[in-house]
N, C-alpha and C positions, 0 to 999 in steps of 0.2 A: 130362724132368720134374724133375730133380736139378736141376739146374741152372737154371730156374724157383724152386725153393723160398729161398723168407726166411732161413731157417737155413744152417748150415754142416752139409752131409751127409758123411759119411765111410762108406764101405764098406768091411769088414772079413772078411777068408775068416778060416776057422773056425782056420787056421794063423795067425791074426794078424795077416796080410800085409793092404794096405791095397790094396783092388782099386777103389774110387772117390774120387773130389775133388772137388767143385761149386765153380763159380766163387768162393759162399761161403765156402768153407772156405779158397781160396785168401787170398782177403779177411783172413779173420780169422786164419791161421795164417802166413801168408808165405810158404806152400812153395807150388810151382805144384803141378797134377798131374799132371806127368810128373815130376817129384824126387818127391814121396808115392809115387803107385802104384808099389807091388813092396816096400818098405818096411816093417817092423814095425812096428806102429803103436805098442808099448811104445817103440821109438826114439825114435820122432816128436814125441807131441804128450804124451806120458804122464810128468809130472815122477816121478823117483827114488822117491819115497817111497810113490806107488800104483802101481808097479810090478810086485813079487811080488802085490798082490791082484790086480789083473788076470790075470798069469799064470795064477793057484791058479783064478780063476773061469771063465777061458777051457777051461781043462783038465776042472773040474769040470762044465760043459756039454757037455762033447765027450765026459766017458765017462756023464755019468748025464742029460742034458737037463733039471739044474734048475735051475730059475730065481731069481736073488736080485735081478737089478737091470730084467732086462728088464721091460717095459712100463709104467713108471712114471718121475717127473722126480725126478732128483736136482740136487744143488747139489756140484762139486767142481772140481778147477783144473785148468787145461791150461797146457800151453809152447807160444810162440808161435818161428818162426824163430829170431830173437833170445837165445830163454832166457828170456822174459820169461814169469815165471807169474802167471797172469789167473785169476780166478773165471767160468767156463762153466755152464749147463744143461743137463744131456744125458737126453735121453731114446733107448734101443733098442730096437729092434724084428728080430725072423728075419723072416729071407725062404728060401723053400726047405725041403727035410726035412732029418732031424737031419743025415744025413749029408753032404748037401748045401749044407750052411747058410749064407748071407749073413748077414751081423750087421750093420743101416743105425743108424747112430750120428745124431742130430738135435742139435747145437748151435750155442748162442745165447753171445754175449760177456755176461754180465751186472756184466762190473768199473762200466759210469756207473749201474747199479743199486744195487749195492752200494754205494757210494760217495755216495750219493742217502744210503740207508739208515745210515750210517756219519753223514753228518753232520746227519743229521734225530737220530740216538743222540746226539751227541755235543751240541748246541744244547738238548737237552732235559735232556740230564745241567749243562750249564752254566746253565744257567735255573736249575735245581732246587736248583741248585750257589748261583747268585747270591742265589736266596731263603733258602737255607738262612743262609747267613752270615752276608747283612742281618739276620736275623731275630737268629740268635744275637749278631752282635754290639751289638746294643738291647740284650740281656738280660744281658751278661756285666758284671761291676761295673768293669774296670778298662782302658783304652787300649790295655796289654799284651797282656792275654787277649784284647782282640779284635783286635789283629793276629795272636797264635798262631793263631786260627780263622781268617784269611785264610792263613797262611803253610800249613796243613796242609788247605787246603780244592783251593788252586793246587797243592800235590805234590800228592795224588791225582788230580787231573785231569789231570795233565801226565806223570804217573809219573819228576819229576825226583826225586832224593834228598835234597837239600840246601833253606831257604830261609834269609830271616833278615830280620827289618828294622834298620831305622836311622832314628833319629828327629831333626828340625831341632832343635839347640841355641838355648833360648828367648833372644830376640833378636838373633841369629845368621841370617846365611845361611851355615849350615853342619851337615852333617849326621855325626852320631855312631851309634858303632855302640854295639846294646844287646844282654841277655842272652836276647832275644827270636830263639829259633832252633826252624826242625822240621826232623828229622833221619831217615830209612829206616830207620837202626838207629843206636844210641848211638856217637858216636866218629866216624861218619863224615865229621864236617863241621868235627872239631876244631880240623887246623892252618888250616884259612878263618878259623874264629873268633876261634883268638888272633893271627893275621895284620890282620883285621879290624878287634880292639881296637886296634891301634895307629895306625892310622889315621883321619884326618880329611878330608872329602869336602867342600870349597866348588864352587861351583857351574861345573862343567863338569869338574871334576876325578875321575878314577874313572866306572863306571857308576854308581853311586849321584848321584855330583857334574852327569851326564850330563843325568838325569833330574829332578833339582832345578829344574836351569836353563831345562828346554826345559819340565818339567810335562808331558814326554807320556813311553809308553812307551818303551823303547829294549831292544834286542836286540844281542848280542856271539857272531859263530858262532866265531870263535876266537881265546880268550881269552890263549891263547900268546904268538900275535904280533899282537893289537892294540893296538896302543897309549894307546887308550882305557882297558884294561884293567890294571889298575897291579897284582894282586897274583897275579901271577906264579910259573911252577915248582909248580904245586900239582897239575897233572895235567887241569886244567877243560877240559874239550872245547867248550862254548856255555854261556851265562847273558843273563838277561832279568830285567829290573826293572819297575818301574812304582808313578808317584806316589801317596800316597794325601792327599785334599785339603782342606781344610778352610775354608769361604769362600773361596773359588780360591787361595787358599796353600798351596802343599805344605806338609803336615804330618811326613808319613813319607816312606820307603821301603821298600820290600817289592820283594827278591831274591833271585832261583833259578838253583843250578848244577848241571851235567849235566856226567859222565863220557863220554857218548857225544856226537856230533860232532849237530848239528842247525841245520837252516835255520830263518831267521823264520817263525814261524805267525801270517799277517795273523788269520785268525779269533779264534786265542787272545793276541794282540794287542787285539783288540776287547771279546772277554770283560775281560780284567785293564781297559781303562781304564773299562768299566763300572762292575767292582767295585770299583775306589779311587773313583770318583765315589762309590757310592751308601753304602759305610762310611764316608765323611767327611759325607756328609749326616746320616748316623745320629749321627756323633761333633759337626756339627754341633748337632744334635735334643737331644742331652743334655748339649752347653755350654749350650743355652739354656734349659732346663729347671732345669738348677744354679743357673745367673742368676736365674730368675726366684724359685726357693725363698729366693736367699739376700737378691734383693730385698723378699720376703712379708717375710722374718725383721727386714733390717733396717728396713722399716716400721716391723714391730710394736713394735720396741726404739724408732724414734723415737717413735711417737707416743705412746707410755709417758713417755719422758725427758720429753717436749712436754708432755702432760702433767701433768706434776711441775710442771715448773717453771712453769707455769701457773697449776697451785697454789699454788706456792709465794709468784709474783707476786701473785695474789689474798690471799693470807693476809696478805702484810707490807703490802699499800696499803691495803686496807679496814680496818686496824688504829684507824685515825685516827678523829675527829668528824665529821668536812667530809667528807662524802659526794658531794658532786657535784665537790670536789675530787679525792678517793679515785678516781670514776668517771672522771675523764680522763688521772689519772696513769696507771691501772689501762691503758685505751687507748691512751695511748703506748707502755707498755713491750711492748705486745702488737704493736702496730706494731713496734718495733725485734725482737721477736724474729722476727716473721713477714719485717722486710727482711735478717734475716740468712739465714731459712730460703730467700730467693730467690736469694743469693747462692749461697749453697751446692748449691740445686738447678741453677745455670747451670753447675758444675763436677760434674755427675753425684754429688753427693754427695761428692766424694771430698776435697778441701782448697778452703782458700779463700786468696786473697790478702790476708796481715795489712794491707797499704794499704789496699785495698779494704772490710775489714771495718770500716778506722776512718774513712774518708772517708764511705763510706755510712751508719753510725750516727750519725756530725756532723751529715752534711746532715737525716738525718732526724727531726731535734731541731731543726731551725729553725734552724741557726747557718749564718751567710754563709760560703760557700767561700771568700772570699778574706781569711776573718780565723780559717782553721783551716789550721795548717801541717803538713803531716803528711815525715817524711826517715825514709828509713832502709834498708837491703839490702832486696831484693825477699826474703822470707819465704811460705811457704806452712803454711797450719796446719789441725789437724785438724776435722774437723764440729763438737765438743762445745767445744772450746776456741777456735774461732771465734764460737760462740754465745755464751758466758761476756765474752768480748772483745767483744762486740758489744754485749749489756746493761750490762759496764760502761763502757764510752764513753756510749752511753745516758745513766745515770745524772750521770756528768763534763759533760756534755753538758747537759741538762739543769738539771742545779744553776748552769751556768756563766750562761744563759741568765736562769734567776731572779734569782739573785745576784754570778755573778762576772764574769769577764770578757766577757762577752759581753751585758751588762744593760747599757750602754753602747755609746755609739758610737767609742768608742778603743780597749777589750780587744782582746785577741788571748789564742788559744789555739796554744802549737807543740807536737806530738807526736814526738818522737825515741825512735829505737832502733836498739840497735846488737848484734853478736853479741864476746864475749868468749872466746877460744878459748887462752889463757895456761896454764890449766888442766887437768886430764884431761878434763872434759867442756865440749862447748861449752855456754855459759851466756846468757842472752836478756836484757838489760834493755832497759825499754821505760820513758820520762817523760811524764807530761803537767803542762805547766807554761803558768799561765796568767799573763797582766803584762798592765796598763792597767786593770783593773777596780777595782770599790769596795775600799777595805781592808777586809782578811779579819779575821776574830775563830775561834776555834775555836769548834765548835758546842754548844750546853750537852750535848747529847745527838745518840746515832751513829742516821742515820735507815736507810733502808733501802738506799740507794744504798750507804753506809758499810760496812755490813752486808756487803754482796751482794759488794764488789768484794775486801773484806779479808780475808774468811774462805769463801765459795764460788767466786771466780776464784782465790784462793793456793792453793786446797786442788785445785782442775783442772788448775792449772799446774805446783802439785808444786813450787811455790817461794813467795813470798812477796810479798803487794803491801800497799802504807800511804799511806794518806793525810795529809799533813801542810798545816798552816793557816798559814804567813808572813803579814803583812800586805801582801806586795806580790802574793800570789796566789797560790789552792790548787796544791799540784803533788802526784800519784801518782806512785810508783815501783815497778812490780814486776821481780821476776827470777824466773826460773825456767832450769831445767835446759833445752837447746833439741835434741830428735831431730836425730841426722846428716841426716838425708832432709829435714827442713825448709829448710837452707839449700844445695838442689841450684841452687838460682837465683846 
């Protein structure tokens, strides 16, 4: 009948000695039943450390028959042949009178139980783990703090001591170490650290450099003698990294070292590339978010400035008698600011090409492309003073078309500018000089064009522009101070 049962049955005389063995028990423990039978069963299968209580309980039934374990399951470990100790079920049962007594022992292997139960714990604690941190690091204010909540989220899960990130060097494939560390206790992680600082990680270089390059997790069991491993003599037994990403570009790294010796964990391999996914999603969420406020703001600044100057355009042209005159000056210059505004929108708002800005406010005043010369370095200029530049060409442009060179079929208009760099600062001038048109006179009175280009373009430019009247044809000249960043062309 022993030998029929599902379980591993072990019989036990009241002396300890092991007087049965079912096939099972052979199964599950290694020893046949002829090595068991005759045997103490504290020998056998009973690891060290529950050894005196067995004794003390064995005894204590044999003088008083009471009972602590019999007829009920417990959970406790045994040793297999091997030495190997396993989590078992055991439940006992007597057979016989006290003094008679057989003690039939009934167990069950339950280590793929446990082991079920272990990582059913451990997939619910990393869930709880991945929401937790997503969540905190949406709410934390700064990049930093939310890598310290990954770096202290991965030690406690892992029971490593050490983390640390390292962040890409902005336009750099190269990653740098930060003051971004979690630590077991203070001090522990020190000589890594300032080891750390001194070092620089391009892509393949270091585990840090590993993980740049490839964008997936990587693993180091011995940091000693891999040669992957560049920072050396420090004591590190195993260390594991893993990217964090931002629009598929690594952004970070985030890295963990361990004193004691450790194999890859596919599973906690799986958790980390999860969690760098889903914090860079988060860090992507509130790049775009930042964007989108700082796009609200810079609307409301343009359409204020637009605005203005809208204003402002309306005030100086309806000044006049000629109203249906007033009304189509009034439309052109709205036309040129609106061809500036489209310029500018094809460049995300961010500069425009000074060619660009003068070629397109020519044309868009009537004047023939091939009797407008524009030469000069490839310049980029800012939103406000691409506008200003743009109304007064405009205006140049205009006037030229009424009166000057261009009111003819012989003018010509050339636009030159140059950068003057002799100085501390570099310096802009810019000409418009027109020849072929009717002789010029100086005008009795400065109209709005005058106005606009002398004292609101000199005053945006932060330098000076003037219109002068020769008889062979108006010519501007402004200068101004010119940003380094403008002539990166």
């Amino acid at each position: 009948m022993l030998d029929t049962a599902l379980d591993a049955v072990v019989v036990m005389t009241r002396e300890g000695i092991v007087a049965g063995w079912n096939e099972r028990a052979e199964l599950t423990f290694g020893w046949t039943g002829g090595e068991a039978v005759g045997r103490l069963m504290s020998d056998l299968i009973i690891p060290e450390q529950h050894r005196e209580a067995h004794c003390r309980g064995l005894a204590r039934y044999n003088a008083t028959a009471e009972e602590r374990v019999l007829g009920r399951r417990i959970e406790i470990t045994a040793l297999d042949k091997s030495g190997r100790e396993f989590p078992v079920e055991l439940s006992i049962t007597v057979a016989g009178h006290p003094g008679e007594a057989l003690f039939l022992g009934f167990l069950r292997d339950i280590s793929e139980r446990r082991e079920a139960e272990a990582r059913l714990r451990r997939q619910a604690t990393e869930t709880e783990m991945l929401f937790n941190v997503t969540r905190i690091a949406a709410e934390t204010p700064s990049f930093d703090e939310a890598l310290r909540v990954c770096l202290k989220a991965i030690c406690e899960l892992t029971g490593w001591p050490a983390g640390h990130a390292l962040v890409v060097r902005q336009g750099k494939a190269e990653l740098v170490s930060t003051s971004v560390w979690h630590e077991e206790r203070p001090g522990v992680a020190a000589l890594l650290a300032a080891r750390s600082r001194e070092m620089r990680f391009t892509p393949g270089v270091g585990l840090p450099g590993l993980i740049l390059e490839s964008g997936e997790p990587a693993w180091i069991s011995d940091p000693e003698n891999d040669p992957a491993f560049l920072r050396k003599g420090l004591g590190l037994a195993a260390a594991f990294g893993f990217p964090i990403k931002s629009e598929g570009r690594v952004v970070a790294v985030l890295e963990f070292f361990s004193r004691d010796a450790s194999q890859p964990d596919p599973d906690l391999m799986l958790t980390v590339r999860t969690l760098g996914e889903q914090v860079g999603r988060v860090l992507e969420r509130r790049r775009t978010e930042e964007h989108l406020r700082l796009l609200v703001n810079e609307l409301n600044h343009r359409v204020k400035n637009s605005l203005a100057v809208v204003q402002s355009i309306a005030a100086q042209t309806l000044r006049g008698e000629d109203m249906e005159g007033a009304r189509r000056a009034f439309e052109n210059r709205l036309s040129a600011l609106a061809a500036a505004h489209d310029l500018l929108t094809s460049q995300n708002w961010q500069s425009a090409s000074l060619r660009e800005v003068i070629e397109k406010a020519g044309i868009g005043c009537g004047a023939s492309p091939d009797r407008l010369t524009v030469a000069g370095p490839e310049l980029r200029v800012q939103p406000r003073t691409a506008v200003s530049l743009a109304m007064a060409v405009h205006e140049l442009c205009t006037n030229a078309v009424k009166y000057g060179a261009f009111s003819n079929d012989l003018g010509r208009v050339r636009v030159e500018w140059g950068v003057d760099t002799s100085g501390d600062e570099c310096r802009l001038r810019l000409v418009w000089r027109e020849e072929g048109g009717p002789p010029v006179a100086p005008p009795a009175r400065r109209g709005f064009g005058t106005r606009m280009i002398e004292r609101a373009l000199a005053a945006e430019l932060g330098g000076s522009a003037r219109i002068d009247f020769p008889p062979e044809g108006i010519s501007c000249t402004v200068e101004a101070p010119l940003p380094p960043a403008a002539a990166d062309g």
